[in-house]
C-alpha positions in Angstrom: -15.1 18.3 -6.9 -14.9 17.3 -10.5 -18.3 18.4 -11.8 -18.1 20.5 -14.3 -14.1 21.0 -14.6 -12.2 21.0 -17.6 -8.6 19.3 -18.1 -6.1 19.8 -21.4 -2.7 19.7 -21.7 -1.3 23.5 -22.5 2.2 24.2 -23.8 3.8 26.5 -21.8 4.2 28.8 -25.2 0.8 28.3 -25.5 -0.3 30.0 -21.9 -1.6 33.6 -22.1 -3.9 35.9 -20.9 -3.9 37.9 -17.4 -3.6 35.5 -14.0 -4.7 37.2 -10.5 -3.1 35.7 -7.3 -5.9 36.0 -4.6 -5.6 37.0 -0.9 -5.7 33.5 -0.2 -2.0 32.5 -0.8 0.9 33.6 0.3 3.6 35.4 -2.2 6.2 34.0 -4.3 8.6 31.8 -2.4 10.7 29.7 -4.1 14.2 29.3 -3.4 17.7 28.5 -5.4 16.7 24.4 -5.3 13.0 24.6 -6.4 14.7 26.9 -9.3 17.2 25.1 -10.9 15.5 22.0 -10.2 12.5 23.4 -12.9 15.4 24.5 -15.3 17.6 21.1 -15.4 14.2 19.2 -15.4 13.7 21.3 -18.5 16.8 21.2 -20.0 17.7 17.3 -19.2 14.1 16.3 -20.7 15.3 18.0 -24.1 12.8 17.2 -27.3 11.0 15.1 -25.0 7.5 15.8 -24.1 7.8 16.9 -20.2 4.4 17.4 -18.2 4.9 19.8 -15.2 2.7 19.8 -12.0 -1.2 20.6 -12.6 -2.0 24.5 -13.1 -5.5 25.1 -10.9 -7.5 27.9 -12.5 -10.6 29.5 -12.0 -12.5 32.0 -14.6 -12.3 35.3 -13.5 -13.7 36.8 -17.3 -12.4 36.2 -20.8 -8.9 35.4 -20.9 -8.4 36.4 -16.8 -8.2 34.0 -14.6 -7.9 33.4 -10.7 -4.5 31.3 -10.5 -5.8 28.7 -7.6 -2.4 26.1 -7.2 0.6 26.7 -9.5 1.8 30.3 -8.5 5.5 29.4 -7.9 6.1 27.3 -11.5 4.1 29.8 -13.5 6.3 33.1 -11.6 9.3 31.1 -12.4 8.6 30.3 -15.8 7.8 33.8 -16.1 10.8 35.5 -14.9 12.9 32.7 -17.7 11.0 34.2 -20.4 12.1 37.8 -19.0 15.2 36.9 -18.5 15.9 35.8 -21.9 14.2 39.0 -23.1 16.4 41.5 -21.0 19.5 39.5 -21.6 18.5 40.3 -25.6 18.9 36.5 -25.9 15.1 36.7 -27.3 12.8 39.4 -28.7 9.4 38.4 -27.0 9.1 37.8 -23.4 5.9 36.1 -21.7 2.4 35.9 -23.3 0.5 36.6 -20.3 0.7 38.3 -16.8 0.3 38.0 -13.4 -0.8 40.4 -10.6 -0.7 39.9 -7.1 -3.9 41.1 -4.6 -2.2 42.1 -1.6 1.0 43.7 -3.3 -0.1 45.2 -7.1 3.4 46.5 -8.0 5.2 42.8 -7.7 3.3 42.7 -11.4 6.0 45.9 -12.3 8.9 44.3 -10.5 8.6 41.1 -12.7 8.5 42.7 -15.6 12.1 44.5 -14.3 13.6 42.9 -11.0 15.3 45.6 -9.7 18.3 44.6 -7.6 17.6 48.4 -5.4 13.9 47.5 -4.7 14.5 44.0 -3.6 14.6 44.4 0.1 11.9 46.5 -0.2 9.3 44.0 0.3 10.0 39.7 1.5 8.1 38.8 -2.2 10.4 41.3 -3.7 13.2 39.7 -2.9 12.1 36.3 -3.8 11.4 37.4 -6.9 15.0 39.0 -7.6 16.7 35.9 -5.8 15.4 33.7 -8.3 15.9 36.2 -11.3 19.1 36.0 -10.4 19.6 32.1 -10.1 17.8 32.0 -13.4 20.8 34.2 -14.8 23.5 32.3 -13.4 22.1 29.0 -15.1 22.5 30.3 -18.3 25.5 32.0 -17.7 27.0 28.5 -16.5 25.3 26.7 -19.0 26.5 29.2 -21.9 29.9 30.7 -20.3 30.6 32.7 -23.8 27.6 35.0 -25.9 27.2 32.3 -28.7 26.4 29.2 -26.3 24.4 31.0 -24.1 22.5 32.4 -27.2 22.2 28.2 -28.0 21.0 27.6 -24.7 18.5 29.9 -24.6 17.4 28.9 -28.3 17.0 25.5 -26.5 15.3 26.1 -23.5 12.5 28.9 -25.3 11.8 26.2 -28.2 11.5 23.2 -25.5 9.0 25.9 -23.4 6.7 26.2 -26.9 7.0 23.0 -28.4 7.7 19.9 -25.4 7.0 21.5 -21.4 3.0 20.9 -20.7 1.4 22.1 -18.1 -1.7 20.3 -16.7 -3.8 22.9 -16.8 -6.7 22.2 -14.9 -9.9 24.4 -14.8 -12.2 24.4 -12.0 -15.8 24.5 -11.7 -16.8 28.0 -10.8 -19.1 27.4 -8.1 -16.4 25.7 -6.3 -14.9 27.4 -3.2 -11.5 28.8 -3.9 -10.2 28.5 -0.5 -11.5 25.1 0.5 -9.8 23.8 -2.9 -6.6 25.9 -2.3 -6.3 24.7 1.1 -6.2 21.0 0.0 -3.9 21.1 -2.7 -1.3 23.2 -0.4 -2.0 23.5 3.6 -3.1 20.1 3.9 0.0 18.8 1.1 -3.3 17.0 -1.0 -2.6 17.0 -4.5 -4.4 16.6 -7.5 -3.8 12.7 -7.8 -4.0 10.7 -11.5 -7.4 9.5 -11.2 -8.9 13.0 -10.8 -6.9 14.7 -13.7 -7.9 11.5 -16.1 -11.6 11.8 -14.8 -11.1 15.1 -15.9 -9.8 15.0 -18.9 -12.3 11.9 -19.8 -15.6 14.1 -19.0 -13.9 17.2 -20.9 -13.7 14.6 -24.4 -17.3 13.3 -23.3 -19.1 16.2 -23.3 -22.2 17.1 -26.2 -20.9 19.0 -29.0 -22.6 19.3 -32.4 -23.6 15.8 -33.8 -22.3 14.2 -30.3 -23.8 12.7 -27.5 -23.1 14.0 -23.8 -21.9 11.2 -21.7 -20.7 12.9 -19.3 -22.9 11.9 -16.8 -23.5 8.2 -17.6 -19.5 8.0 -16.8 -19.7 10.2 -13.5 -22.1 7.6 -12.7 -20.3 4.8 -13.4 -17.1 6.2 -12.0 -18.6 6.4 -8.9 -20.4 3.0 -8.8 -16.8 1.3 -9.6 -15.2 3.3 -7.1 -18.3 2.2 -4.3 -16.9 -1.0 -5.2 -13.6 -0.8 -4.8 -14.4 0.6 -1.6 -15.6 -2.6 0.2 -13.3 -3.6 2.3 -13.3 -7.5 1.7 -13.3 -6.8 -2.1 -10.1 -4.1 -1.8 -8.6 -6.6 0.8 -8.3 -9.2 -1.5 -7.1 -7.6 -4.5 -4.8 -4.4 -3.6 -1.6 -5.5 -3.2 1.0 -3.1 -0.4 1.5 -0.3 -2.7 -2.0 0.0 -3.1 -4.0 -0.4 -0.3 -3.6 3.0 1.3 -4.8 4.6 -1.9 -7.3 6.9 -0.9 -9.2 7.0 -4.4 -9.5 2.9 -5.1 -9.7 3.3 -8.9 -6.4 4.1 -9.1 -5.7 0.3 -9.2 -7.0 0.0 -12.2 -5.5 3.0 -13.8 -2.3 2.0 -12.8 -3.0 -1.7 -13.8 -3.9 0.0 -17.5 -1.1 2.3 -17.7 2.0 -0.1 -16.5 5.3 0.9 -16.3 7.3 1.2 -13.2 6.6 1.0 -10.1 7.0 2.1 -6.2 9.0 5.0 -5.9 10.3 4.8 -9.3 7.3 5.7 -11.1 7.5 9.6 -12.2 4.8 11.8 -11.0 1.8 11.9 -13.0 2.8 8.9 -15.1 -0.4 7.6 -15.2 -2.4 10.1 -16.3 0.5 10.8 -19.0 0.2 7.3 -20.2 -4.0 7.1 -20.5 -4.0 11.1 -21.8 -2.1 9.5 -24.8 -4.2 6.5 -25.1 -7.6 9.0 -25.2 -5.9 11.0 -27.8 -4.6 7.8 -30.1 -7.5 6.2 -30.1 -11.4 7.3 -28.3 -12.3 8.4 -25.0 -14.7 5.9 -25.0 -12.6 2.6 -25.4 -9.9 3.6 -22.5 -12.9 4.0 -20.5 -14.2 1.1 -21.4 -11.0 -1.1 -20.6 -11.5 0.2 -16.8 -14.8 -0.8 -17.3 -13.6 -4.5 -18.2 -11.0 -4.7 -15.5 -13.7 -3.3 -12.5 -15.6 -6.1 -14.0 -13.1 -8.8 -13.7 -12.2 -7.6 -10.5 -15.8 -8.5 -9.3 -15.9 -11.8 -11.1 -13.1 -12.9 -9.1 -14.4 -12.2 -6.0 -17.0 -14.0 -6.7 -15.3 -17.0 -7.9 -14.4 -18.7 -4.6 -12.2 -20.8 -5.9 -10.8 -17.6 -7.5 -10.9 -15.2 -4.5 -9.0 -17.6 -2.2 -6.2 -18.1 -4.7 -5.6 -14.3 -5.5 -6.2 -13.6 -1.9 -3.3 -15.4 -0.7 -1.4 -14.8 -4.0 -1.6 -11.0 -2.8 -1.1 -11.1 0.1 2.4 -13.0 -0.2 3.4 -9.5 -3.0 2.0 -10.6 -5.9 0.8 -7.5 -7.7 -2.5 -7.3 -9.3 -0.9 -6.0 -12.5 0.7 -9.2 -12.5 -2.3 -11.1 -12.0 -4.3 -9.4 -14.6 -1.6 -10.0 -17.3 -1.7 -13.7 -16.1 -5.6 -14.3 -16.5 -5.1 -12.5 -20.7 -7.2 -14.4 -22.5 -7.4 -17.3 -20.3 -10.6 -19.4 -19.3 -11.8 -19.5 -15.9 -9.9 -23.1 -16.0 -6.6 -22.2 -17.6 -6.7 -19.0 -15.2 -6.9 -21.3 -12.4 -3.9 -23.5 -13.0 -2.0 -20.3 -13.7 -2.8 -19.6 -10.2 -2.1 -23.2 -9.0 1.5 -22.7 -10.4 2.0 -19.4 -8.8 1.0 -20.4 -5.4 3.3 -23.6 -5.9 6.2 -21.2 -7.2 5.8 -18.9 -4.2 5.9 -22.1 -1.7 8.9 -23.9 -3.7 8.7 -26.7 -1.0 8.3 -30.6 -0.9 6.5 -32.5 1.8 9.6 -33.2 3.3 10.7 -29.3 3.3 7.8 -28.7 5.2 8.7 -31.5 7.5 11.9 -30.0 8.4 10.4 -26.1 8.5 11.9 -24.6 11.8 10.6 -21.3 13.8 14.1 -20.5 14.5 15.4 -20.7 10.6 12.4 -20.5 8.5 10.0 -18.4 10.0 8.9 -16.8 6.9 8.2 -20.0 5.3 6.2 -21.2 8.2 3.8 -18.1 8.3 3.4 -19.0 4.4 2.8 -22.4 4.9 0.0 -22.0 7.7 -1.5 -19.2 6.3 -2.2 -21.1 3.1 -3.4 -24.1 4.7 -6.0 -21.8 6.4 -6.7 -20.2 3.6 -7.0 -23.8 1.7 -9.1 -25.2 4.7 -12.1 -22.2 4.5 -11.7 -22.4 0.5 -13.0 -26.1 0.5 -15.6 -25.8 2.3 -18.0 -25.6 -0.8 -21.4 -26.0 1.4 -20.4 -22.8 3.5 -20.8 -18.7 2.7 -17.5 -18.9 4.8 -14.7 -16.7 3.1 -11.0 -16.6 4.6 -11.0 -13.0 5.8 -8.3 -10.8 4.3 -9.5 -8.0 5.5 -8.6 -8.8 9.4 -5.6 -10.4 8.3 -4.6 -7.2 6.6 -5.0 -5.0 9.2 -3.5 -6.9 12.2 0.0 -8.0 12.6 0.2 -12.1 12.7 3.1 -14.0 14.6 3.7 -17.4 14.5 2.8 -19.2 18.8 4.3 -22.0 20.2 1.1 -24.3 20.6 2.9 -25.9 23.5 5.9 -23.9 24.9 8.6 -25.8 27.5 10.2 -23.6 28.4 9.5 -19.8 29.4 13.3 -18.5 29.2 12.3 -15.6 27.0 10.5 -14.4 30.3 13.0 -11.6 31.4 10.9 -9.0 34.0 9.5 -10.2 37.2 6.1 -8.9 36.0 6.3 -11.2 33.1 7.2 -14.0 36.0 4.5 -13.2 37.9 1.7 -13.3 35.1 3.2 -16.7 33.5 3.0 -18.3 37.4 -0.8 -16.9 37.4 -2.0 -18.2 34.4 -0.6 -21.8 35.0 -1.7 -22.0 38.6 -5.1 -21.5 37.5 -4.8 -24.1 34.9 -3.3 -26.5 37.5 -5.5 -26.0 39.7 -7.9 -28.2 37.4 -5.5 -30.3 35.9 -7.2 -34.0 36.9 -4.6 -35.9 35.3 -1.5 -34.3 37.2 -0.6 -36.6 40.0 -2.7 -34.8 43.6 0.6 -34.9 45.6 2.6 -33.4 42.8 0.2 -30.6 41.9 -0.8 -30.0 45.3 3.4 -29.3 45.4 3.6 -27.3 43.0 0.4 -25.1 44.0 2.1 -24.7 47.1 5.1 -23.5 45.9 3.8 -21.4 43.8 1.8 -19.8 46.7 4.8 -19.5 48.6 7.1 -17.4 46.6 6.1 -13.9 47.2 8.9 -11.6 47.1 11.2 -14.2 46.6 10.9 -14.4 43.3 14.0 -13.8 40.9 15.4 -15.4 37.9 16.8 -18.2 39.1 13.5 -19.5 41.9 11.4 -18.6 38.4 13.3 -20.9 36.0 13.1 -23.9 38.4 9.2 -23.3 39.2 8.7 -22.9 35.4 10.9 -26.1 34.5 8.5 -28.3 37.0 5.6 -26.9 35.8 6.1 -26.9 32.4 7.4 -30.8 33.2 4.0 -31.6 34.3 2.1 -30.3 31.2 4.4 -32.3 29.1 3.5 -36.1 28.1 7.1 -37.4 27.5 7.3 -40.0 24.7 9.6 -42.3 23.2 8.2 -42.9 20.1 9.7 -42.8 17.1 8.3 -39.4 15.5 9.0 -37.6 18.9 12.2 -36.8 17.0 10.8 -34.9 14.5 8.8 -32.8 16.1 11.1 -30.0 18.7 9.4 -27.2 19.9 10.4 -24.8 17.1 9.3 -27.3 14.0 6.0 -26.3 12.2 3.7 -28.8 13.7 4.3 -26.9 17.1 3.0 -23.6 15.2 -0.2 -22.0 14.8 -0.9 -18.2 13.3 -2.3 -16.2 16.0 -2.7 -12.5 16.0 0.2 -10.6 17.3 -0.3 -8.4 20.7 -0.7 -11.0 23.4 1.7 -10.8 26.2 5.1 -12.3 26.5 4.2 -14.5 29.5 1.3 -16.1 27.2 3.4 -16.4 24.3 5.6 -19.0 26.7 2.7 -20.5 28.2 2.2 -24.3 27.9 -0.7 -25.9 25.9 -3.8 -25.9 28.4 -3.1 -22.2 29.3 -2.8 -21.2 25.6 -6.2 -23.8 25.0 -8.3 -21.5 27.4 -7.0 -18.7 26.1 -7.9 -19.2 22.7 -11.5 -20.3 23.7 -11.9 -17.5 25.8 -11.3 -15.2 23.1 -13.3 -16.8 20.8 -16.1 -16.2 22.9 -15.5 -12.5 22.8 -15.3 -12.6 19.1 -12.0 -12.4 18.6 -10.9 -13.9 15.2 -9.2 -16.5 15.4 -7.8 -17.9 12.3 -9.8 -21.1 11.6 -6.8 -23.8 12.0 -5.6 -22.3 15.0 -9.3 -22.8 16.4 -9.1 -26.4 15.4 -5.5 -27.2 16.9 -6.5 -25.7 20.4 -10.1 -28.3 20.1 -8.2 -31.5 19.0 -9.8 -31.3 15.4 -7.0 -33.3 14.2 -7.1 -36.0 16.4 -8.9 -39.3 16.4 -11.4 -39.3 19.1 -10.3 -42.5 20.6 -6.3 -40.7 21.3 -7.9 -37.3 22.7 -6.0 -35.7 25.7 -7.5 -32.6 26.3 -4.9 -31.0 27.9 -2.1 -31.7 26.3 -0.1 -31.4 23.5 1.3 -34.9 22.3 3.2 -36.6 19.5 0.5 -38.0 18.8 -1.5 -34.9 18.6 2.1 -33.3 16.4 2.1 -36.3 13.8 -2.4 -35.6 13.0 -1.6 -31.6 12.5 1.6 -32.5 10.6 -0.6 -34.7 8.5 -3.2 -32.1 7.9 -0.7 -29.8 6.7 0.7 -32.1 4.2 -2.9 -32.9 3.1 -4.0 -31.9 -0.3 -7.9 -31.7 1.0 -7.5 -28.6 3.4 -3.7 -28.7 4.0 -1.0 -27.8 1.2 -0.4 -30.9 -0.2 -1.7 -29.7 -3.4 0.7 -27.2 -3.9 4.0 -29.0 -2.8 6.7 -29.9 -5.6 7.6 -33.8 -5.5 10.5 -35.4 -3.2 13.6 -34.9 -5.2 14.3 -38.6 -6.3 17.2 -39.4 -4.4 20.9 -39.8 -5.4 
């Protein structure tokens, strides 16, 4: 789309010549809000620069133009200037025109909206209903002669000296319709990136005694965005407010321009902020700044080390602004333990914090711990091409399972019932450590419930059964470990049904290997609770869940090779 265009800023003083509104578009249509809005955006901006929306022309000849996007600010703007003319509160009105291809005399009625022709015609009226909000702003703004004279003094020198159009000139073998359509049916606007691409291949092009860059930068543009656009790469890097940014480079002209953010930051303020930057300095070094930042982008993927840090870092809201200003002048070292801190900052916890982390009163903190030990645990394994994916974990929803539920109260539908009874019948059925008489019980009554299932016959069946999966200990760490504390977690993606979510150990173990077969991703720590990867070989029960089994995964956590350990603050030294 860009090929070829050209992109200034234009004072609205400075605007002339003759503008033709094609078939294309409908008529003039703004109402009393899109009106005054213009004028108090005007007025309340005062001596300030002010940049209005992007003006989308075509050449039609010398000094004519086919007005593509920007109809309904350039007819208001014109009907201000002809306002202050007829009111005699100035002596020249607007320095170009504008006719209309389906109705040719609306160019006459703007020059004199006549309050007797304006039902004539639905654009005819639009024009005089804003010719006459336009009055009644300056007649409220200036109640006497002399103020409104001031005010209209005002608002004429800010048109000619401080309001900007982006004026925006498109190639001329580009399809008028297609383009209109995007910027208005389809609610597409020109966004930052392609104005400043714009306006950087307008101040590259050959002149006399200059080289044409123009397309060495296209070029380049396109490469860095082809970058950008690979999925692991963008998943690692573009924090919330970025990742459904549909032209990636934005990051980085946002990262280079600053200032606020979210919903706060005013329209076009990025392409404000680098126009100013061309103009101050050259073309060439703002580019070359992108060029810098695409590049440090890459060398942090790269980076292992570097990649699992910021990928987490990210994905807990850290901004890559943020980041970037972090790593300023830093080595690769010094960047590092910056990154170190930050991940210890964004945990604030102590061994024992994580000890006491609960599903019911933490649950935030849990999904931050375990997803950084998973993170942690693909990181340091140096010998393998293995990267953590953020990319899955970006696009799925995560929750936080019970690796071994008791209890199945949350079941509330007799559906749910039904499902939860089916699943742990099966794994009953080849339970060998179950006493034969008691399982062969249970089976049986399982079997025998048919329609007399309700809540009450459901909690009892699911109290036994769950009694029998259960190893009951006495130990001394049984305490520490209830259902809801964090070595009874694992991050599992979200979606599975209810009656699985309360399922006991051995139902959720087959499960979880049944959908690693399919090729299901399971995040690697979960994978390695479900096959006993934390407990020594000589204390393995397969089908169970134990304290034993709670105290190795609790230990794994706290570990600083694989778990978090290296990130935890020290024990508070005690009182």
């Amino acid at each position: 789309m860009m090929g070829g265009a050209l992109l200034e800023l234009k004072l609205v003083g400075e605007i002339a010549g003759s503008f033709r509104v094609p078939r294309y578009q409908r008529g003039y249509r703004w109402g009393k809000l899109e009106v005054e809005r213009l004028l108090n955006d005007i007025w309340e901006n005062g001596d300030k620069d002010y940049s209005l929306q992007p003006v989308v022309v075509k050449r039609d000849a010398e000094d004519m133009w086919e007005l593509v996007d920007g109809q309904q600010r350039l007819t208001t703007m014109y009907l201000i200037f002809i306002y202050m003319q007829r009111a005699g509160l100035k002596n020249v009105g607007p320095q170009y025109s504008l006719t209309y291809d389906t109705r040719p005399k609306s160019r006459d009625y703007l020059q004199a909206p006549d309050p007797s022709l304006a039902d004539d015609n639905i654009d005819f009226f639009h024009l005089h209903a804003a010719y006459t909000c336009i009055q009644a702003w300056f007649e409220q703004k200036g109640p006497t002669p002399i103020k409104r004279q001031e005010v209209a003094d005002d608002v004429f020198r800010y048109l000619c000296k401080r309001v900007r159009v982006i004026w925006y000139e498109a190639p001329k073998g580009l399809d008028s319709t297609t383009l209109f359509t995007r910027l208005n049916v389809g609610r597409i606007p020109l966004t930052d990136a392609e104005l400043f691409k714009a306006l950087l291949l307008s101040r590259n092009r050959g002149g006399a005694g200059k080289t044409d860059r123009t397309h060495e930068i296209a070029a380049q543009w396109d490469g860095i965005e082809r970058d950008l656009q690979h999925p692991d790469v963008w998943a690692f890097v573009a924090d919330a407010s970025a990742s459904d940014t549909p032209t990636r480079i934005t990051l980085l002209l946002d990262t280079l321009a600053g200032g606020p953010r979210g919903r706060a930051r005013p329209r076009f303020h990025t392409f404000d902020v680098l126009r100013e930057k061309v103009e101050k300095s050259k073309p060439e070094t703002i580019w070359n700044e992108v060029v810098q930042l695409h590049a440090r982008v890459l060398g942090w993927y790269e980076n292992r080390d570097h990649y699992h840090k910021i990928g987490y870092l990210v994905a807990q809201g850290e901004r890559f602004g943020d980041l970037v200003t972090l790593a300023a002048g830093k080595t690769k070292s010094e960047f590092e333990a910056v990154l170190d801190a930050r991940i210890r900052e964004t945990l604030n916890l102590s061994p024992s914090d994580v000890s006491a982390l609960s599903y019911e009163s933490d649950r935030q903190k849990c999904e931050r711990v375990l997803l950084l030990m998973n993170v942690e645990t693909v990181r340091r394994m140096k010998d393998s091409t293995e990267r953590y994916s953020f990319r899955t974990h970006r696009r799925q929803a995560w929750s936080l399972e019970h690796i071994h539920a008791q209890h199945a109260e949350g079941l509330t539908k007799a559906e749910q019932w039904k499902e939860w009874l089916r699943l742990h019948r099966d794994a009953l059925a080849d339970l060998p450590s179950v006493d034969e008489a008691q399982r062969d019980d249970l089976l049986r009554r399982i079997d025998d419930v048919g329609d007399k299932l309700d809540r009450q016959v459901f909690q009892m069946l699911a109290r036994d059964i769950a009694a029998a999966f259960t190893i009951t200990d006495a130990s001394s760490s049984a305490a520490t470990h209830s259902v809801h504390s964090v070595s009874n977690l694992a991050l599992l993606a979200s979606g599975h049904n209810s009656a699985l979510g309360n399922a006991v150990f051995e139902v959720k173990r087959r499960r979880i290997l049944e959908l690693d077969r399919q090729g299901a991703y399971i995040p690697i720590c979960t994978r390695q609770v479900f096959l006993k990867y934390y407990t020594d070989a000589d204390a393995l029960q397969v089908h169970f869940w134990s304290t034993q089994d709670r105290d190795a995964y609790l230990s794994a956590i706290l570990s600083t090779n694989g778990g978090v350990g290296a990130y935890l603050k020290p024990e508070a030294p005690a009182p």
